[in-house]
C-alpha atoms as a printed R data frame, in Angstrom:
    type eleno elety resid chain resno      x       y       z
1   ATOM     1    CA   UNK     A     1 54.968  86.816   4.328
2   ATOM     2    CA   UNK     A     2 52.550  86.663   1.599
3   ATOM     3    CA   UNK     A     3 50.461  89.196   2.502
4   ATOM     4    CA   UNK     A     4 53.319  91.874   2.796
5   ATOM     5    CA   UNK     A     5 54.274  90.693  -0.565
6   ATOM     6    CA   UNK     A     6 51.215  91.184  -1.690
7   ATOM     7    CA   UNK     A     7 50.905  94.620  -0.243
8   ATOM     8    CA   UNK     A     8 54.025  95.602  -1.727
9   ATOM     9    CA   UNK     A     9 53.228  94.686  -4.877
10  ATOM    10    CA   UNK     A    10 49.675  96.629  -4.816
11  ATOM    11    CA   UNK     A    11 51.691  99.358  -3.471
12  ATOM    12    CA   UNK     A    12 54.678  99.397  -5.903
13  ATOM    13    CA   UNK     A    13 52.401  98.145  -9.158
14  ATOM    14    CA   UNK     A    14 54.678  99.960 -11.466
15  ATOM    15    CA   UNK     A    15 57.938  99.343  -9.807
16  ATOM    16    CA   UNK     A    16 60.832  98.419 -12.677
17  ATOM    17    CA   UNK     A    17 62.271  95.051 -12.786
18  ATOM    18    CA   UNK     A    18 65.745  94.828 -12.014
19  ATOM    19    CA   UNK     A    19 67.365  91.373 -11.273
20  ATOM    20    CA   UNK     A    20 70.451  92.576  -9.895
21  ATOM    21    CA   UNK     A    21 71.762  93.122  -6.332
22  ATOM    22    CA   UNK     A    22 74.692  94.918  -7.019
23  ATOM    23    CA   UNK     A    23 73.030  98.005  -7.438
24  ATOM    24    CA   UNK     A    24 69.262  97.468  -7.171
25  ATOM    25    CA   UNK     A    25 69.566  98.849  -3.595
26  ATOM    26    CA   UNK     A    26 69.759 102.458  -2.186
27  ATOM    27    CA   UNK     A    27 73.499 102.174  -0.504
28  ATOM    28    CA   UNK     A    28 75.007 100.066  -3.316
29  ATOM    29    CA   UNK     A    29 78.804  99.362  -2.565
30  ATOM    30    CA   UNK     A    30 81.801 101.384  -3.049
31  ATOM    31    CA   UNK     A    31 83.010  98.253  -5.691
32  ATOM    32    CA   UNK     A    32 79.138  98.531  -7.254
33  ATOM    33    CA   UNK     A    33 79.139 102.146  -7.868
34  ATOM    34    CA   UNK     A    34 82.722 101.668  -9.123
35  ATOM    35    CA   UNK     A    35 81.298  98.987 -11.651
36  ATOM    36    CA   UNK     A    36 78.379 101.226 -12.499
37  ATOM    37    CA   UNK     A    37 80.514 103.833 -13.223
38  ATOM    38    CA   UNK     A    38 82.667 102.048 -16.014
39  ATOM    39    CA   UNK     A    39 79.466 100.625 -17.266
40  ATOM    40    CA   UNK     A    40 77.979 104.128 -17.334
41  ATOM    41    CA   UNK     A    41 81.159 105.484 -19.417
42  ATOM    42    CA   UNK     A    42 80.981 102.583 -21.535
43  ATOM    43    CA   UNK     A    43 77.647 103.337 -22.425
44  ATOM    44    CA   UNK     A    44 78.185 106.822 -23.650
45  ATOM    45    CA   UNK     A    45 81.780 105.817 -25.623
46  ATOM    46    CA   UNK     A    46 80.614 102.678 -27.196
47  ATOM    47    CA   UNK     A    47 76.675 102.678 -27.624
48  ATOM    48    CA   UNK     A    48 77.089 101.329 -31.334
49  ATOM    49    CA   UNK     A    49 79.135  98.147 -30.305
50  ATOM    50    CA   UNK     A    50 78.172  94.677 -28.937
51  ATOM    51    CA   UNK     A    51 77.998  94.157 -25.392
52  ATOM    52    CA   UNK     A    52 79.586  97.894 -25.370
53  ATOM    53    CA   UNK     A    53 82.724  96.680 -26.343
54  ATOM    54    CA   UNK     A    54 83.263  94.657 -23.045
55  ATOM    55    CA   UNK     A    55 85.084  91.327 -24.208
56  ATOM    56    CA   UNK     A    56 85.580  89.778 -21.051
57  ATOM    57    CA   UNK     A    57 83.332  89.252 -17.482
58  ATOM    58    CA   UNK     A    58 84.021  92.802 -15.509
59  ATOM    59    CA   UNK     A    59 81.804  93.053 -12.890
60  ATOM    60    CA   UNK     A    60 80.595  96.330 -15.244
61  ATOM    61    CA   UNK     A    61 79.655  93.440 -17.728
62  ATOM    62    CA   UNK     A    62 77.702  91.700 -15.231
63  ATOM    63    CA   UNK     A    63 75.566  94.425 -14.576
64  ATOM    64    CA   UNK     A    64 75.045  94.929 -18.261
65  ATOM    65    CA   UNK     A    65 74.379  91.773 -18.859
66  ATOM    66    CA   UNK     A    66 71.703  91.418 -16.178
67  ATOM    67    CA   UNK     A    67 70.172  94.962 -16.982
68  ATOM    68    CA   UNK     A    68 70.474  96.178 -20.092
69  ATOM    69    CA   UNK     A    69 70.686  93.395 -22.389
70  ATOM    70    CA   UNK     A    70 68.347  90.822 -20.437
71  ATOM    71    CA   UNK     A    71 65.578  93.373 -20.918
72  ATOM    72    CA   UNK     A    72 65.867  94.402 -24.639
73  ATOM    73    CA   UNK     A    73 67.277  98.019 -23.908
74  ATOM    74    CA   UNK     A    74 70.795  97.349 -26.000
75  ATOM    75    CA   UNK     A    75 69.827  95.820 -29.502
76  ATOM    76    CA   UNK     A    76 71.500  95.828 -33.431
77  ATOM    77    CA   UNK     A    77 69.282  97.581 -35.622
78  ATOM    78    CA   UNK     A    78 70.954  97.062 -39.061
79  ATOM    79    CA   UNK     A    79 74.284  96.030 -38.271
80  ATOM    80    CA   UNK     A    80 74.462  98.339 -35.501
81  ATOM    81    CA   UNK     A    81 73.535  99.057 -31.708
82  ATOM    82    CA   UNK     A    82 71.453 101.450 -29.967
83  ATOM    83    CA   UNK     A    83 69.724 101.890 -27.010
84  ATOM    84    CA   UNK     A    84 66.171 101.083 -26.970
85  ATOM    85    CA   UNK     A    85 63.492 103.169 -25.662
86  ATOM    86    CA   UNK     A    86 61.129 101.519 -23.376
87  ATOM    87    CA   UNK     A    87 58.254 103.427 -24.240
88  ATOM    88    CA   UNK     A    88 58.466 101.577 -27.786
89  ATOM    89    CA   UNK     A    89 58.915  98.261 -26.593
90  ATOM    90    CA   UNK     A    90 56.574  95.978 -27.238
91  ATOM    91    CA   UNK     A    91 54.636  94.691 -23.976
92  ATOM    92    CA   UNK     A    92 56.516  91.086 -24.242
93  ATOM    93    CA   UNK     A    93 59.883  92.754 -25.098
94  ATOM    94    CA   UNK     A    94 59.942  95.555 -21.946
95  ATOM    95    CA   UNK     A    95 60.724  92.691 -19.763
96  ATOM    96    CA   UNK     A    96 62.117  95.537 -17.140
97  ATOM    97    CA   UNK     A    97 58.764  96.994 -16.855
98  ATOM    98    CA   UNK     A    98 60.140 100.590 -17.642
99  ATOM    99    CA   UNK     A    99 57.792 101.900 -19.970
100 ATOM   100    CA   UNK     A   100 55.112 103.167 -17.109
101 ATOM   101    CA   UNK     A   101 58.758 105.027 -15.439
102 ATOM   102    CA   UNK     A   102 59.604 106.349 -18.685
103 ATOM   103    CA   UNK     A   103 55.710 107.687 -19.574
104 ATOM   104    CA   UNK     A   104 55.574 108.901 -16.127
105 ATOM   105    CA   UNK     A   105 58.393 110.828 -16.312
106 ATOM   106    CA   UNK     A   106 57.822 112.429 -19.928
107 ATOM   107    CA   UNK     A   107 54.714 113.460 -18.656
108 ATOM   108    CA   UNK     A   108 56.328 115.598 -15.545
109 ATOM   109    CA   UNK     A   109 58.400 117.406 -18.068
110 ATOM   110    CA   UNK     A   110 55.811 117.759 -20.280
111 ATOM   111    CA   UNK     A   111 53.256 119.416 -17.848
112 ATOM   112    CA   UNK     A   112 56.375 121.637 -16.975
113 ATOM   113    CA   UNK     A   113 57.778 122.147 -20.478
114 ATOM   114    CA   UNK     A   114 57.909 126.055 -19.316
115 ATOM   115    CA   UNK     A   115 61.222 125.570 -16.928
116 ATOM   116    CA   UNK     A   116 63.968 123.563 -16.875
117 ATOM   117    CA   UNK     A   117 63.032 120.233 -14.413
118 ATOM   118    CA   UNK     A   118 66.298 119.338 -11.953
119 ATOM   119    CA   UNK     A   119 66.968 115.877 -12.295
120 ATOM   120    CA   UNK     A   120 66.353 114.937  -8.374
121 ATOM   121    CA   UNK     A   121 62.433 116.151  -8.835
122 ATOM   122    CA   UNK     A   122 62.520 113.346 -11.495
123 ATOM   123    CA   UNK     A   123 64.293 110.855  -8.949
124 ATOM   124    CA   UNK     A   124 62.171 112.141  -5.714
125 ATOM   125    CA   UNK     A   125 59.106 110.959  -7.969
126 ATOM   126    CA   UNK     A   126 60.783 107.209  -8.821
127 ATOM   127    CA   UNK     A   127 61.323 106.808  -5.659
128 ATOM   128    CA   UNK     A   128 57.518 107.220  -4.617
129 ATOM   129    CA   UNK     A   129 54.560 104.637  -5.152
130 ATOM   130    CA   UNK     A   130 53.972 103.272  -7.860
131 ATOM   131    CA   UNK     A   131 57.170 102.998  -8.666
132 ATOM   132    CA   UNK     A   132 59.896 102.625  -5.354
133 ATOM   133    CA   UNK     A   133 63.343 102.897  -7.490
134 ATOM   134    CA   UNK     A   134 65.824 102.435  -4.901
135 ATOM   135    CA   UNK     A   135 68.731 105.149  -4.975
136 ATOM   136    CA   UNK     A   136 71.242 102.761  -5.809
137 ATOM   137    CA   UNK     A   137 69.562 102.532  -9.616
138 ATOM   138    CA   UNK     A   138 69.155 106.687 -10.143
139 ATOM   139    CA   UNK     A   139 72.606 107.093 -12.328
140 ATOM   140    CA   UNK     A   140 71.764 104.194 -14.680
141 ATOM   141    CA   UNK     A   141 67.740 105.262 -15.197
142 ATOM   142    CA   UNK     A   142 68.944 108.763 -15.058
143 ATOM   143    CA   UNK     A   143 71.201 108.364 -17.979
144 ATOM   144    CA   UNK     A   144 69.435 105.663 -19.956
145 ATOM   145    CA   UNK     A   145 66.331 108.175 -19.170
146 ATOM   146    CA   UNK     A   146 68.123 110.868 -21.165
147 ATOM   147    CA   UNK     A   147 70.370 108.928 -23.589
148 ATOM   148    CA   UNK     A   148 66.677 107.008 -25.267
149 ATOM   149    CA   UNK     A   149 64.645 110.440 -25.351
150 ATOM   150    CA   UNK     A   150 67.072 112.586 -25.980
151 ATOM   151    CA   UNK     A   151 65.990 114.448 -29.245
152 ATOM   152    CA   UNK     A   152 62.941 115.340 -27.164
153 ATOM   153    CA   UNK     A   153 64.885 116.525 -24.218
154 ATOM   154    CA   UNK     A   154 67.359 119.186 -23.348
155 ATOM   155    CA   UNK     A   155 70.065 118.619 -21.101
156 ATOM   156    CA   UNK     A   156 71.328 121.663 -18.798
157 ATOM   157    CA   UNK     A   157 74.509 121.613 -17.063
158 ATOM   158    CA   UNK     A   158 74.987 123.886 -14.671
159 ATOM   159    CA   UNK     A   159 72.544 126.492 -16.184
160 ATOM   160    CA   UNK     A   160 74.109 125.547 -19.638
161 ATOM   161    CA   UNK     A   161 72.801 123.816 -22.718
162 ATOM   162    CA   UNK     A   162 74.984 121.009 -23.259
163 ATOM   163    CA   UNK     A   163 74.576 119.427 -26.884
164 ATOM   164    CA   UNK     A   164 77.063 116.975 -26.710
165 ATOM   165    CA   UNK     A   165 76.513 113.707 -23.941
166 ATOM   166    CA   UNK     A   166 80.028 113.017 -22.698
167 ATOM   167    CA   UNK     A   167 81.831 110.796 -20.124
168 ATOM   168    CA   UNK     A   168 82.188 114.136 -18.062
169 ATOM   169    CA   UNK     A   169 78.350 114.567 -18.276
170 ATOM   170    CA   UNK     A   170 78.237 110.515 -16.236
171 ATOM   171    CA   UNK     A   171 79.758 112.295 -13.653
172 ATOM   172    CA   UNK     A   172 77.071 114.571 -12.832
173 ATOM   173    CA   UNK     A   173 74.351 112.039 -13.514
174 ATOM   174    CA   UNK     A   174 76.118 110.023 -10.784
175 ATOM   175    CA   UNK     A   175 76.795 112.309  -8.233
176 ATOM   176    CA   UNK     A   176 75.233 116.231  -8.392
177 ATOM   177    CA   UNK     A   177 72.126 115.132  -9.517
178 ATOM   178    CA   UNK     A   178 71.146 118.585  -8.851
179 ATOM   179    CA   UNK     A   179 72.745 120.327 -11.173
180 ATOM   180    CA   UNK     A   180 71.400 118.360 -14.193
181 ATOM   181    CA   UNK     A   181 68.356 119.969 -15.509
182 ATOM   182    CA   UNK     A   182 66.097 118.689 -18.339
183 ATOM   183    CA   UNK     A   183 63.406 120.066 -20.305
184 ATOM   184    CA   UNK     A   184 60.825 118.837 -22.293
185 ATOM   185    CA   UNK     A   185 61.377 120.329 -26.571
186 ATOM   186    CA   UNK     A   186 58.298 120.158 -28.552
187 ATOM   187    CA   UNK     A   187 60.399 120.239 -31.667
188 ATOM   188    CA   UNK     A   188 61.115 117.261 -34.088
189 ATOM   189    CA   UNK     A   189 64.666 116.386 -34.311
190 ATOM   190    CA   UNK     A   190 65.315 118.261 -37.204
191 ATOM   191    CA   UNK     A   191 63.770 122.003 -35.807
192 ATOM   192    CA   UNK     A   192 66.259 120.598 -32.482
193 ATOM   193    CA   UNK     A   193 69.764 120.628 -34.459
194 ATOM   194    CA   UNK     A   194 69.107 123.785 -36.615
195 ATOM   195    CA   UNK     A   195 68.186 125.879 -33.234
196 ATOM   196    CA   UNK     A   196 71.462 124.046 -31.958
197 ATOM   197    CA   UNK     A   197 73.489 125.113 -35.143
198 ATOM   198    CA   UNK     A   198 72.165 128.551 -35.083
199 ATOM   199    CA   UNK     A   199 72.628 128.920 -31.335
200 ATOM   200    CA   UNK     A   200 76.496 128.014 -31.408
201 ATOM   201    CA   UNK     A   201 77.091 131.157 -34.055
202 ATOM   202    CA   UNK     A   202 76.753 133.920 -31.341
203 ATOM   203    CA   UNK     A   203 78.344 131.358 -28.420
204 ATOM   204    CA   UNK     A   204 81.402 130.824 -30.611
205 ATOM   205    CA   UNK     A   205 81.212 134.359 -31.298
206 ATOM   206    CA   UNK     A   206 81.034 135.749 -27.779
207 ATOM   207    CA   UNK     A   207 83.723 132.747 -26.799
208 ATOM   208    CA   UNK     A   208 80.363 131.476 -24.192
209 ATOM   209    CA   UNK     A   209 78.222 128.487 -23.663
210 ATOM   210    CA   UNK     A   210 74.902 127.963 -25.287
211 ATOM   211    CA   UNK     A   211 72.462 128.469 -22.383
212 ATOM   212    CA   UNK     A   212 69.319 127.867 -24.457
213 ATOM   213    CA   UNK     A   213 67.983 126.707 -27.839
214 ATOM   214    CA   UNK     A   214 64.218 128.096 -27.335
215 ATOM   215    CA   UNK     A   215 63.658 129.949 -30.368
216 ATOM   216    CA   UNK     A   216 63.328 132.717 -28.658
217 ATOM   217    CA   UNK     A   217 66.740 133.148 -26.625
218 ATOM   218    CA   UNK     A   218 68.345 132.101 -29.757
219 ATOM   219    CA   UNK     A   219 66.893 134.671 -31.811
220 ATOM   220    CA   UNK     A   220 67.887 137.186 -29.069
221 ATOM   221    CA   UNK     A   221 71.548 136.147 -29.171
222 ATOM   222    CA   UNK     A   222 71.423 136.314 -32.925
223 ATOM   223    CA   UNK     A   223 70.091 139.979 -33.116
224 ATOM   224    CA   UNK     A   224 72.793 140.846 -29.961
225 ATOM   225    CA   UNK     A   225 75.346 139.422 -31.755
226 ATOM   226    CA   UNK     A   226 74.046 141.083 -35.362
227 ATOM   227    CA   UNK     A   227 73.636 145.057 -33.202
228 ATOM   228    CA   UNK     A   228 77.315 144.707 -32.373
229 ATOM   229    CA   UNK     A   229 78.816 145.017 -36.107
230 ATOM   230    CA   UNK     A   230 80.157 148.118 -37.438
231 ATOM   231    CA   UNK     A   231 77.517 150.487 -38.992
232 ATOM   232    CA   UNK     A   232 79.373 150.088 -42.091
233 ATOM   233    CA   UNK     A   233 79.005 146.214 -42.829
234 ATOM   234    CA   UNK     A   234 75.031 146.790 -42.493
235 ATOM   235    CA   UNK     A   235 75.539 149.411 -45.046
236 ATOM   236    CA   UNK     A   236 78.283 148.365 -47.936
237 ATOM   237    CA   UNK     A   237 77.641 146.341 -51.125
238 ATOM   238    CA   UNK     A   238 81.182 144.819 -50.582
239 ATOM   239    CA   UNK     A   239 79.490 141.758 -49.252
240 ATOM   240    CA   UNK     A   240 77.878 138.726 -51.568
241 ATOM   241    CA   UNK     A   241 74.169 138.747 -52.355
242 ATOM   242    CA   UNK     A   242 73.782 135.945 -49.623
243 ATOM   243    CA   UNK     A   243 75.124 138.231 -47.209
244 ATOM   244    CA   UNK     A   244 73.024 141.232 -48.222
245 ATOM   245    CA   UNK     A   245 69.620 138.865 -47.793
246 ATOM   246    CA   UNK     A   246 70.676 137.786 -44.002
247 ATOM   247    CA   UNK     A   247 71.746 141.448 -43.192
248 ATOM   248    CA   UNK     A   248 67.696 142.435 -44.473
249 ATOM   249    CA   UNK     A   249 66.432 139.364 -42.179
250 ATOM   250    CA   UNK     A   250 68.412 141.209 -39.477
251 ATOM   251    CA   UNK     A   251 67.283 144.153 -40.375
252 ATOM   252    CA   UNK     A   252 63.068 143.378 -40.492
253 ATOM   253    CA   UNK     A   253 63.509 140.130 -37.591
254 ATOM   254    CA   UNK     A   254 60.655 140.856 -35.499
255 ATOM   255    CA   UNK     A   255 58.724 136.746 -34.878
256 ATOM   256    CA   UNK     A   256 61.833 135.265 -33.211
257 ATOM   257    CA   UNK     A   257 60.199 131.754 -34.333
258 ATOM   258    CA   UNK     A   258 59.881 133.228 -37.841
259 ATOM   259    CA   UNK     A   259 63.068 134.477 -37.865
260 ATOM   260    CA   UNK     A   260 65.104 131.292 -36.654
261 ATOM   261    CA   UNK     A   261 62.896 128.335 -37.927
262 ATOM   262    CA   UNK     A   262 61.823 130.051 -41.234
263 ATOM   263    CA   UNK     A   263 63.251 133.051 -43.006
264 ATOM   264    CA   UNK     A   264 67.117 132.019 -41.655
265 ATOM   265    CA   UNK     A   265 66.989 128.555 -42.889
266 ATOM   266    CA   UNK     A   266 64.982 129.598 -46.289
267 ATOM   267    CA   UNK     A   267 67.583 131.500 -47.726
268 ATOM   268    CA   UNK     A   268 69.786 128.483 -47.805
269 ATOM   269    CA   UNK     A   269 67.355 126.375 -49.070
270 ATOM   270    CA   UNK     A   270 67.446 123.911 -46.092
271 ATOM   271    CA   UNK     A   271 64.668 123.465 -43.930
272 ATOM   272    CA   UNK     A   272 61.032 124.027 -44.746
273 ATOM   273    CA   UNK     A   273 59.156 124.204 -41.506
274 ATOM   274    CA   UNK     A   274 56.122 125.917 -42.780
């Protein structure tokens, strides 16, 4: 009736718009989550091409069609494809009404930008007035979610810091939703891939995973990593002038944000973050 209708919208007044029964439901079918799935792996493999490289009418290709590129979320800018954020959509453009999810959500991990946020307390709060995303539509939010914010985001899998999205990653998107973690970064893109660079040294090192790129764990690893030398190589001259400056860094590193975002990337002439 009407009035139920109108309840539900009152009710669900933020609720995303998503014309497609396939998956828009919270038991899709084994052949939807099968098409989901290849349009999921499509999206991480071919993000730069049009219509993600699909050239003929898989059922994957209907649920792009009806999802991502009916609402503006897959466009060319110059030449060349990308994933559009909702939250920068214009109001006539987000015609899949996901900028309130998307706001919503940066603001959870914001006001929690001291832990790691599991991926299902996201999803528990999409499910929940205003919005009432039905399960069927977590692995495609989920990823999208991630794949448009992700130079503000870190991704944990399984406790690690993963820096590279993958097919494999889909997989735990789609089904162990609990096991994905994300955190909010309040770092500029730039601040993000040096701690990245500088965390993979001891990791590669140590032959482990990067489990964090907060300035301070990395600076921790560094200085680990740095304690373990032989006394004589913080001693000798028979190193290059370069090497001498790091080895006094190591020496004096006491303001792990110092240390990492400044005085590291100075000597190199790199980064100025001051």
């Amino acid at each position: 009736s009407k009035l139920a209708s109108d309840t539900a919208d009152n009710i669900y007044s933020k609720a995303p718009v998503i014309q497609n029964e396939l998956i828009n439901r919270n038991r899709p079918s084994g052949s939807g989550n099968a098409a989901l799935k290849a349009l999921l792996y499509a999206m991480v493999e071919n993000e730069v091409s049009k219509n993600l490289g699909f050239q003929k009418f898989p059922a994957e290709r209907g649920l792009y069609e009806s999802i991502l590129k009916k609402n503006n979320l897959h466009l060319p800018v110059d030449g060349v494809y990308k994933f559009q954020n909702p939250s920068f959509l214009n109001g006539n453009q987000d015609l899949g009404n996901l900028k309130h999810l998307w706001k919503s959500s940066i603001e959870l991990l914001k006001s929690n930008k001291a832990r790691k946020v599991l991926l299902t307390e996201l999803q528990n709060m999409w499910m929940e007035p205003p919005f009432g995303v039905k399960k069927g539509l977590f692995p495609l939010l989920s990823s999208l979610f991630y794949i448009t914010n992700k130079e503000i985001l870190a991704y944990y899998r399984e406790g690690i810091f993963i820096t590279d999205f993958q097919d494999f990653d889909i997989d735990y998107f789609f089904k162990t939703p609990h096991l994905v973690e994300l955190r909010w970064l309040d770092m500029d893109a730039q601040t993000k891939h040096l701690l990245t660079a500088l965390a993979t040294i001891p990791a590669e090192l140590e032959k482990s995973e990067i489990v964090s790129i907060e300035p301070l764990d990395v600076a921790r690893a560094l200085v680990a990593t740095y304690d373990k030398i032989e006394p004589w190589a913080g001693r000798t001259n028979k190193v290059t002038d370069n090497a001498k400056k790091v080895r006094t860094l190591f020496k004096r590193a006491s303001d792990p944000a110092q240390f990492t975002l400044n005085d590291l990337p100075s000597i190199y002439g790199e980064v100025d973050l001051t």
